[in-house]
C-alpha positions in Angstrom: -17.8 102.5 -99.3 -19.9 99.4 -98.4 -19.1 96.7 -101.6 -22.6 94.8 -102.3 -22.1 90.9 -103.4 -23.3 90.9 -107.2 -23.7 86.9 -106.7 -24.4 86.4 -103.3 -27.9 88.2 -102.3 -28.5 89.3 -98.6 -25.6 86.7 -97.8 -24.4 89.6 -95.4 -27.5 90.7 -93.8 -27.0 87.5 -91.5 -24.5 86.4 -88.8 -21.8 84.0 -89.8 -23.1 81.7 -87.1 -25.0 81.7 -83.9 -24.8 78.7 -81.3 -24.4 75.0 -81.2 -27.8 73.3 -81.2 -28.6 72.3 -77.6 -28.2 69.2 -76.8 -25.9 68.5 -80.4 -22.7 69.2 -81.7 -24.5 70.7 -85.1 -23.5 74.1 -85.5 -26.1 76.0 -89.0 -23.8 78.3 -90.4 -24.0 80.5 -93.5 -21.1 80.0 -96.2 -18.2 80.9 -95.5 -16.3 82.5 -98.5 -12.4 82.1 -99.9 -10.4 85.4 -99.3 -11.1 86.3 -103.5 -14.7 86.8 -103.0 -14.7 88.1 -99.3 -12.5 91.2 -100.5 -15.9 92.5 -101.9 -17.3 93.0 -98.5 -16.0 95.3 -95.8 -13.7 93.8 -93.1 -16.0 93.2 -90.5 -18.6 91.8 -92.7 -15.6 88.9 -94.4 -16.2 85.5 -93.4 -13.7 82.7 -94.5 -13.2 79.5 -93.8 -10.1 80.4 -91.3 -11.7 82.9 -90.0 -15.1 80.0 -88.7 -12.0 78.0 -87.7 -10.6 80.8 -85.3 -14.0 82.2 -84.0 -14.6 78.9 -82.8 -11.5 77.8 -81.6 -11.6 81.9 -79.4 -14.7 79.9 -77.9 -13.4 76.5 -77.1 -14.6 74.8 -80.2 -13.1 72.5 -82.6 -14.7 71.7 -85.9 -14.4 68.3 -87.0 -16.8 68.0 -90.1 -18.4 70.1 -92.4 -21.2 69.5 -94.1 -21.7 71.8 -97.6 -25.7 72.0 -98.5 -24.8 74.5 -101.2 -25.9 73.7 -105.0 -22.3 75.0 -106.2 -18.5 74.6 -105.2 -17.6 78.0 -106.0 -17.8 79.9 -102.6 -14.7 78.2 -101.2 -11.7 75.6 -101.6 -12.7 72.7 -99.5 -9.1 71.9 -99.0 -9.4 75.0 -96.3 -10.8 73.0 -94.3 -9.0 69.7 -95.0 -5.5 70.7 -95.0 -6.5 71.8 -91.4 -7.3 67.8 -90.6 -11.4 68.8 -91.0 -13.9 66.4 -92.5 -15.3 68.0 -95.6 -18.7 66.2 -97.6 -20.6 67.7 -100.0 -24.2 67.2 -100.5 -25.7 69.3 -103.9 -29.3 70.6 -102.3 -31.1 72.6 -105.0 -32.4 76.2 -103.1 -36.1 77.5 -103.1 -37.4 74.2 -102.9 -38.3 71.5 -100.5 -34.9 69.6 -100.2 -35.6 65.8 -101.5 -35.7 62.6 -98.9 -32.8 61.3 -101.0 -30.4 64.2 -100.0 -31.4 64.2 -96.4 -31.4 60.7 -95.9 -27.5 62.0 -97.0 -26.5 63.9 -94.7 -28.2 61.5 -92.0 -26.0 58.6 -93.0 -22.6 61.1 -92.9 -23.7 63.2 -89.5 -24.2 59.6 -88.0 -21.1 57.9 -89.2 -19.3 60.6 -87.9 -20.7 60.3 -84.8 -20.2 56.6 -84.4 -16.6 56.3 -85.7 -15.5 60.0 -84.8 -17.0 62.0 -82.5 -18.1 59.0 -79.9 -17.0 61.6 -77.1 -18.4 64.6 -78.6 -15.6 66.6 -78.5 -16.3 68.4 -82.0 -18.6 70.6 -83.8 -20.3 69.3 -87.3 -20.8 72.7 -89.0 -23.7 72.6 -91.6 -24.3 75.3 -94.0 -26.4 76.4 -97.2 -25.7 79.8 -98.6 -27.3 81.7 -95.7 -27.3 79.0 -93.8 -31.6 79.3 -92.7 -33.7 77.5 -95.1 -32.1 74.6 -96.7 -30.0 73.9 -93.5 -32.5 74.6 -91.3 -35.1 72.2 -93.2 -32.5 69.2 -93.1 -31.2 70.0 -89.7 -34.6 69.9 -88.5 -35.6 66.8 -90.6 -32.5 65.4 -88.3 -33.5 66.2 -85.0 -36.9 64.7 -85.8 -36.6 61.8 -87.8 -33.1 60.6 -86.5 -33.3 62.2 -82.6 -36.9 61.9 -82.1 -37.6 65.8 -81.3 -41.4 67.1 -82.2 -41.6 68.9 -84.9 -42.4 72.3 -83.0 -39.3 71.7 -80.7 -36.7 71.0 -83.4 -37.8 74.1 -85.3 -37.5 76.4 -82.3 -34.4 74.9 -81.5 -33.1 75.7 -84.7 -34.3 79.0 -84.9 -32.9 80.0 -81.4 -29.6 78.7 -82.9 -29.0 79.7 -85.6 -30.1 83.6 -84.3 -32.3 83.5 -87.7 -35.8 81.8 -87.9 -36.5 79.4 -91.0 -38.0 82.0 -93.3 -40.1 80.1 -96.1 -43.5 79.0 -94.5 -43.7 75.7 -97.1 -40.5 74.5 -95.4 -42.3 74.9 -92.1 -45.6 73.3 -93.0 -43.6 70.6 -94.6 -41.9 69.9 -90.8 -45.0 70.4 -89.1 -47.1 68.3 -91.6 -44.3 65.1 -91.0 -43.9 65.8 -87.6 -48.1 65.1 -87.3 -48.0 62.3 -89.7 -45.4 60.6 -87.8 -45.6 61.4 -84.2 -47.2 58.1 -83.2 -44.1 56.5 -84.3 -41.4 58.8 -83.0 -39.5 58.2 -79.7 -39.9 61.8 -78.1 -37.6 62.1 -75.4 -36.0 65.6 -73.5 -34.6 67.4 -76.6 -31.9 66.1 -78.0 -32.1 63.0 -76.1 -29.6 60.4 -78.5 -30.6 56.8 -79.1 -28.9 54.6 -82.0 -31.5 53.1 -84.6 -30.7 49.2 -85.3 -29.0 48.0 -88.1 -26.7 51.4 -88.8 -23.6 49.8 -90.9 -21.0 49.2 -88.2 -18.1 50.9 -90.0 -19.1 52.6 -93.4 -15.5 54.2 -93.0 -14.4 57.3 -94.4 -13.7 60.1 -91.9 -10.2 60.7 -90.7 -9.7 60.0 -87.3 -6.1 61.4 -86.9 -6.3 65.2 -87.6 -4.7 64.3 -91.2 -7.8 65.6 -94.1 -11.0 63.8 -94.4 -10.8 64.3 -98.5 -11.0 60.2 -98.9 -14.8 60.0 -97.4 -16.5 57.3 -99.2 -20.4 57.4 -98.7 -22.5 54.5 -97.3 -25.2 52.9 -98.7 -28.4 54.5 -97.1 -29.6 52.1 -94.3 -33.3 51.9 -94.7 -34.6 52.4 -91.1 -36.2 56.1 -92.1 -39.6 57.1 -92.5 -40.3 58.2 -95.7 -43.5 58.8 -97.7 -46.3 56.6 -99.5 -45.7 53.5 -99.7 -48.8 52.5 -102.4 -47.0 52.5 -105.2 -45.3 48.9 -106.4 -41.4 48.4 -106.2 -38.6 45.9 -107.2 -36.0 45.5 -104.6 -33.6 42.6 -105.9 -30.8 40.7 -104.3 -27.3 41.8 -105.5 -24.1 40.1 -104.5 -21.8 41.8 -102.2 -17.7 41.9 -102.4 -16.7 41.5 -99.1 -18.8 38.8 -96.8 -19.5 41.1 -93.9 -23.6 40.6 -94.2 -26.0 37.6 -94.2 -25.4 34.7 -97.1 -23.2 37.9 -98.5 -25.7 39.8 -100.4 -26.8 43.6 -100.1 -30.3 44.1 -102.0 -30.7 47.0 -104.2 -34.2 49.1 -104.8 -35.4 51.8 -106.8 -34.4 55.7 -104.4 -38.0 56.7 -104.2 -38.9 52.9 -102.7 -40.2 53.6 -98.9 -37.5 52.3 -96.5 -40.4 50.3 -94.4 -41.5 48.5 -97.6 -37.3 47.7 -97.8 -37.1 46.7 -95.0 -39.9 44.3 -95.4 -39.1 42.8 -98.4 -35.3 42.2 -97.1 -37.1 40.3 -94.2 -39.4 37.9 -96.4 -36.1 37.7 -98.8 -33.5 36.6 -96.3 -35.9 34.0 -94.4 -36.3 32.0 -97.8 -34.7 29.3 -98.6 -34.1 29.6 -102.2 -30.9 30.0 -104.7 -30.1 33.4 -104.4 -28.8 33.6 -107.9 -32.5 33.0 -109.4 -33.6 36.3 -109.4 -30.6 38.0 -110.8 -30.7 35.6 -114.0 -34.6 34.3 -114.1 -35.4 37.2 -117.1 -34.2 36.4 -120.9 -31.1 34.4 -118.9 -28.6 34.1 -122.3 -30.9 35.4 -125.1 -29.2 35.4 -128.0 -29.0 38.3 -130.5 -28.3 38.8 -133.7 -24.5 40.3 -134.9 -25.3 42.0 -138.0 -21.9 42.8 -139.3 -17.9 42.3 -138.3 -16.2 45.4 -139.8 -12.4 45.0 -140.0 -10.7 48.8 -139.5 -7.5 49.6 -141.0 -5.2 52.5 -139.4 -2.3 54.0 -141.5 0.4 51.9 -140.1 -1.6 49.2 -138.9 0.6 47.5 -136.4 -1.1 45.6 -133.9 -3.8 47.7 -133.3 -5.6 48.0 -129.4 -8.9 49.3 -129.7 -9.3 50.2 -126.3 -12.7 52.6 -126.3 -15.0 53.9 -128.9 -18.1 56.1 -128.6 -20.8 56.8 -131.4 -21.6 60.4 -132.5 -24.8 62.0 -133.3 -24.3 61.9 -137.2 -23.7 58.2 -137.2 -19.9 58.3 -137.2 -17.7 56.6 -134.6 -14.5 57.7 -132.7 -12.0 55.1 -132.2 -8.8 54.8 -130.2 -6.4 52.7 -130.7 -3.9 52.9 -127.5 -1.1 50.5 -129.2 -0.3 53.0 -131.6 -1.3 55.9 -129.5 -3.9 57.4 -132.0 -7.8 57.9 -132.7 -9.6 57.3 -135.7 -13.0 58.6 -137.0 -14.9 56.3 -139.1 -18.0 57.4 -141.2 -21.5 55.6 -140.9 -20.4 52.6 -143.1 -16.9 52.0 -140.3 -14.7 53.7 -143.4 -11.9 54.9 -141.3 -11.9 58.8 -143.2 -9.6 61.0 -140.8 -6.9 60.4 -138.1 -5.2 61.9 -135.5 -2.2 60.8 -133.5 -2.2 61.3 -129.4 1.0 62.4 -127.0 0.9 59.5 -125.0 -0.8 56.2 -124.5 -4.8 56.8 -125.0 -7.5 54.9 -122.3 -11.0 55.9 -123.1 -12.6 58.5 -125.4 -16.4 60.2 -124.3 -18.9 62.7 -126.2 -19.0 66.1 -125.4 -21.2 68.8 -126.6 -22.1 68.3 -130.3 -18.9 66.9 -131.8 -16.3 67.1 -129.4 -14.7 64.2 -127.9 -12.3 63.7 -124.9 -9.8 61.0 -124.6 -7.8 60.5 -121.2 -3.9 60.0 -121.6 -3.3 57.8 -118.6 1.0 58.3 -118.6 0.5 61.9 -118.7 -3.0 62.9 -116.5 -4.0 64.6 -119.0 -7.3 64.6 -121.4 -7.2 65.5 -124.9 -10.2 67.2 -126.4 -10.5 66.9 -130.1 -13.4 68.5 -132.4 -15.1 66.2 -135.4 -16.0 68.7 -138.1 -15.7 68.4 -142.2 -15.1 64.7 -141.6 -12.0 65.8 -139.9 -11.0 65.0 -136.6 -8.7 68.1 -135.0 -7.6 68.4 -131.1 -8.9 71.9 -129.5 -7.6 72.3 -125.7 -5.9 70.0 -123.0 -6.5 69.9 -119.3 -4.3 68.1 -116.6 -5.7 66.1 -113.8 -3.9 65.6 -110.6 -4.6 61.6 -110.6 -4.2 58.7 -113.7 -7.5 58.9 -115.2 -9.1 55.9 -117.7 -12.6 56.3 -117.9 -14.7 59.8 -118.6 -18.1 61.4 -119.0 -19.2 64.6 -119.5 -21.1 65.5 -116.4 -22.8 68.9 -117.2 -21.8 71.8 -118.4 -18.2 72.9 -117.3 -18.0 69.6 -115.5 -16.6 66.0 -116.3 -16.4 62.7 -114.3 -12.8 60.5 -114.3 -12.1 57.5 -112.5 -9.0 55.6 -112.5 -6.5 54.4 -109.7 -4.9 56.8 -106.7 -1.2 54.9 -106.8 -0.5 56.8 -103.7 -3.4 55.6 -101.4 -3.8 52.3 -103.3 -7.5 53.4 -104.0 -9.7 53.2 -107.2 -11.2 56.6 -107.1 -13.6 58.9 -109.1 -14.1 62.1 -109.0 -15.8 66.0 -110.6 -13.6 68.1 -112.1 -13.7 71.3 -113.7 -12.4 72.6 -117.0 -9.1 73.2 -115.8 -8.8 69.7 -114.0 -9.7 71.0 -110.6 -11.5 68.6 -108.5 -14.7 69.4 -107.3 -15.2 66.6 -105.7 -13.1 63.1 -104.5 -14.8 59.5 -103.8 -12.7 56.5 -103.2 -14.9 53.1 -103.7 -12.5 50.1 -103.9 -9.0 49.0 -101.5 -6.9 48.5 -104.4 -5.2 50.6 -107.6 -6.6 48.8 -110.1 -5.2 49.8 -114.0 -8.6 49.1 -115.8 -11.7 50.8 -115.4 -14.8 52.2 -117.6 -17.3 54.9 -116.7 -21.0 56.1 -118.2 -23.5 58.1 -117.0 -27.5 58.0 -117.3 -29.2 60.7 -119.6 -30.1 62.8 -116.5 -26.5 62.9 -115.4 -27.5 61.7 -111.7 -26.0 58.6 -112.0 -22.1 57.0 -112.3 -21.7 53.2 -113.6 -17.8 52.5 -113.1 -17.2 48.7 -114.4 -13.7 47.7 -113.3 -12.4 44.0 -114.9 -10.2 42.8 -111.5 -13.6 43.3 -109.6 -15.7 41.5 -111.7 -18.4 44.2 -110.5 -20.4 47.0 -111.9 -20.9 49.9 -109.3 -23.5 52.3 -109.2 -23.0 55.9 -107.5 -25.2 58.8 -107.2 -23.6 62.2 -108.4 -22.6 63.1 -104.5 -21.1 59.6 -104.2 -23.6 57.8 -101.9 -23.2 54.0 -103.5 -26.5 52.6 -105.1 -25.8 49.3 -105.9 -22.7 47.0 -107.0 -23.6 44.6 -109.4 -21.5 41.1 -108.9 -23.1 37.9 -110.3 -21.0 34.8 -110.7 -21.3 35.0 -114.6 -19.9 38.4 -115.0 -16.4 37.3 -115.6 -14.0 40.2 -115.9 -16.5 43.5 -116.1 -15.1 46.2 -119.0 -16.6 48.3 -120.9 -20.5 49.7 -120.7 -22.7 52.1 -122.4 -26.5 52.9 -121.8 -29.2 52.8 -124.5 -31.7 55.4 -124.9 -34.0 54.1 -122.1 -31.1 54.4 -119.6 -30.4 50.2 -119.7 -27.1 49.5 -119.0 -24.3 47.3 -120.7 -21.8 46.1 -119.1 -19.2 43.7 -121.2 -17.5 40.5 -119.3 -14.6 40.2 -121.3 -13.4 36.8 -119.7 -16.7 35.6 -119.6 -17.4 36.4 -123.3 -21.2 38.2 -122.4 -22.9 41.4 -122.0 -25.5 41.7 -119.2 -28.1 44.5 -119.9 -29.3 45.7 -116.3 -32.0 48.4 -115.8 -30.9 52.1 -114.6 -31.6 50.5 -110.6 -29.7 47.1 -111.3 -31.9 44.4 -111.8 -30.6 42.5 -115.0 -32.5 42.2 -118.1 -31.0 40.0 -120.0 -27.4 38.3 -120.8 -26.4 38.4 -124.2 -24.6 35.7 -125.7 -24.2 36.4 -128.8 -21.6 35.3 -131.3 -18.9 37.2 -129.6 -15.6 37.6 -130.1 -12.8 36.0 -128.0 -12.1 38.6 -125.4 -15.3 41.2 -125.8 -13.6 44.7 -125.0 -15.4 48.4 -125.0 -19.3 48.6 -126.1 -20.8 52.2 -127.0 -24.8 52.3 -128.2 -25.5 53.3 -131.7 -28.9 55.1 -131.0 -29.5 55.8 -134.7 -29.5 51.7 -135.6 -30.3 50.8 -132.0 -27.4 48.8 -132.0 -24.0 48.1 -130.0 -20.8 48.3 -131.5 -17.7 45.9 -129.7 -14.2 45.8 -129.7 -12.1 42.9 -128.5 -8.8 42.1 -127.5 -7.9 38.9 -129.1 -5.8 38.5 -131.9 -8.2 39.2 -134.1 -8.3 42.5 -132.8 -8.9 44.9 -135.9 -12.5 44.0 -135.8 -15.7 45.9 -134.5 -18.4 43.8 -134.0 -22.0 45.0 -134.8 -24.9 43.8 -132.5 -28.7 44.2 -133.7 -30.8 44.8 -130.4 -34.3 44.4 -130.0 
């Protein structure tokens, strides 16, 4: 008897797949499920990731990349396809709605890296897929062909649609292509279908795909290059220099803007910024430079044994109490709203960093063991609840949504600094590698919204900036950020990043343009920072010798 999906609607009233897209090596597919869930459906209605790879190798095919559209990470195990030497990126594309410019511009970026760095000869198939594999993937592939190949709108769609052996079935999608195709057409090189022509100024090696049939799982996204179309452009925009890391670019700056700033008025601004003759620097420290704030209090905490404590992290709760971790004496603390240090509890191994959960549940990563401890504040008591093991070192946390958490910390074996999604059971969901080196100390915060990752790591001197699919925003370097540690975000999203060697905190806004530096009367070696939202103020830790202090800062 015929098994019905009781998650997946209609998902077998289509065809797996239909044909590659004339003229392309982009191949719209519906998702292909691991052998768990296709059990539910009859035999000749399963579709699994092996069984895309052999249909296509029974016609000649290989499949090189994969591109997942879906808004989930449920249907399959992307090491299915990576084990097998397959590139593997996922993109998170809400469904029933018009997919954004910020996750197309996305899968633009990865479809042409691949073909720059990978695929120069064309010799494989990049498989794209939604959850039927028509409406969200047929909206982006389309936006593709049009913006990035120069198709009309009309031809890109009927291409698809012939495909795919489905046509797009939600009309707004279609006006939406139509309605950009007109608005643009005067600007778009239309050639034969599929006619291929590189836009100036793509990145010459954003990196990332695997060229030697060993897994693609270490893909690290590029920064968008703003040479796309996009939307109105009457609105105002700040778009400020940033330093770069590496020298690859002109007078080694990238410039940062806000993701709904219009890549011509980018591109514009970039132009008028790198033709002046001016001191880079100024904007970056031209607002509030060193404003001085006051430190309100210096609380001195007192553990049980009290041996040369470490307070390495700490992290305010909602009812005005604090949980502290001391990582010398492998234990965390909860102190009451006047820093009274009421319960205790001692850790398994060595702890890093300590985040808010829901309500009154903290995690703290134990970086010997990769493992996180979650412990449960409640009756002024502080009591561990469940522990979950990671397959990398992880130091700094946040909770990412609900049944997910984001880690960073360093990848020994590729000598990477990586973060990544996990699950409740320490699964990754998803892998992004962002620096050539396996750094020991790193922090981690997210915005309110959850859409944004701010990893500070002290050998760097930088503060980076990811989105939550791992396309980087911005990296934050100035020459008087000595020795980047810990951050935290106030209640209007600012960030705070500490420089611990250069004895400051820099409060940036949520896109990277700094605030303010605050040079207050620190202490020697400024460690972790979490925001107080009741008091509107920053608590500090420090690694001097004077280290049993927290140091109470009164902002603005």
């Amino acid at each position: 008897m015929h098994k019905r999906s009781k998650f997946l609607d209609r998902w077998e009233d289509y065809c797996p797949f239909g044909d590659v897209i004339e003229k392309t090596c982009i191949l719209p597919l519906k998702v292909p499920l691991k052998e768990s869930l296709s059990k539910r459906y009859e035999e000749k209605e399963r579709f699994t990731p092996q069984t895309l790879i052999d249909m296509l190798n029974d016609r000649g095919l290989t499949l090189g990349l994969i591109i997942d559209l879906t808004f989930t990470t449920k249907y399959y195990n992307p090491e299915e396809f990576m084990q097998r030497g397959i590139n593997y990126k996922k993109i998170y594309v809400a469904g029933q709605r018009i997919p954004s410019d910020e996750v197309v511009y996305q899968m633009f970026d990865i479809i042409n890296s691949f073909q720059q760095h990978v695929n120069v000869d064309n010799k494989y198939i990049i498989g794209i897929h939604c959850t039927h594999g028509i409406n969200r993937t047929g909206y982006m592939v389309c936006r593709y062909l049009m913006d990035v190949l120069g198709w009309q709108s009309g031809v890109a769609v009927d291409a698809f649609n012939k495909a795919r052996h489905h046509q797009i079935y939600r009309e707004n999608f279609v006006k939406e292509l139509h309605r950009r195709g007109k608005l643009h057409e005067s600007e778009m090189k239309v050639g034969p279908p599929g006619e291929r022509f590189k836009r100036d100024g793509w990145r010459q090696d954003p990196g990332g795909f695997r060229q030697d049939g060993s897994a693609g799982f270490n893909f690290v996204h590029p920064v968008p290059n703003f040479s796309y179309k996009s939307g109105d452009s009457s609105r105002s925009h700040t778009i400020v220099p940033v330093k770069e890391l590496t020298s690859n670019s002109k007078n080694n700056l990238k410039y940062a803007a806000g993701l709904d700033c219009p890549e011509h008025v980018v591109e514009g601004t970039i132009m008028k910024l790198m033709t002046k003759k001016e001191n880079y620097d100024s904007p970056l420290t031209s607002v509030k430079k060193h404003c001085p704030l006051e430190v309100t209090g210096v609380i001195e905490v007192k553990g049980p044994d009290d041996k040369n404590p470490q307070y390495t992290d700490l992290v305010s709760l909602p009812e005005d109490q604090v949980v502290l971790i001391d990582s010398n004496n492998n234990r965390c603390f909860l102190l009451d709203s006047s820093f009274n240090n009421i319960s205790s509890y001692p850790l398994s191994n060595k702890p890093r960093r300590v985040s808010l959960f829901d309500g009154n549940e903290v995690a703290v990563t134990l970086n010997n063991k990769n493992q996180i401890q979650f412990l449960t504040v409640k009756n002024n008591t502080i009591k561990p609840t469940r522990m979950i093991k990671t397959r990398l070192p992880c130091f700094g946390i946040a909770v990412a949504g609900k049944g997910s958490t984001i880690v960073t910390g360093p990848n020994f074996a590729r000598s990477k600094c990586y973060w990544s999604v996990i699950n409740d059971r320490g699964e990754e969901m998803s892998y992004h590698e962002y620096w050539d080196s396996a750094l020991n100390d790193s922090y981690l915060a997210l915005n309110a919204s959850k859409t944004r990752v701010y990893i500070s790591t002290w050998e760097t001197n930088s503060l980076f900036c990811f989105d939550i699919a791992g396309r980087r925003l911005f990296v934050y370097s100035p020459d008087n950020l000595k020795g980047s540690y810990g951050i935290t975000l106030d209640m209007d999203d600012n960030v705070y990043v500490v420089g611990k060697q250069s004895k400051n905190i820099h409060q940036l806004s949520p896109d990277g343009a700094i605030l303010q530096i605050l040079t207050a009367e620190l202490p020697q070696y400024p460690a972790a920072v979490t925001y107080k939202r009741t008091k509107n103020q920053l608590l500090l830790t420090n690694r001097s010798s004077d280290n049993k202090k927290i140091h109470v800062i009164k902002l603005s």
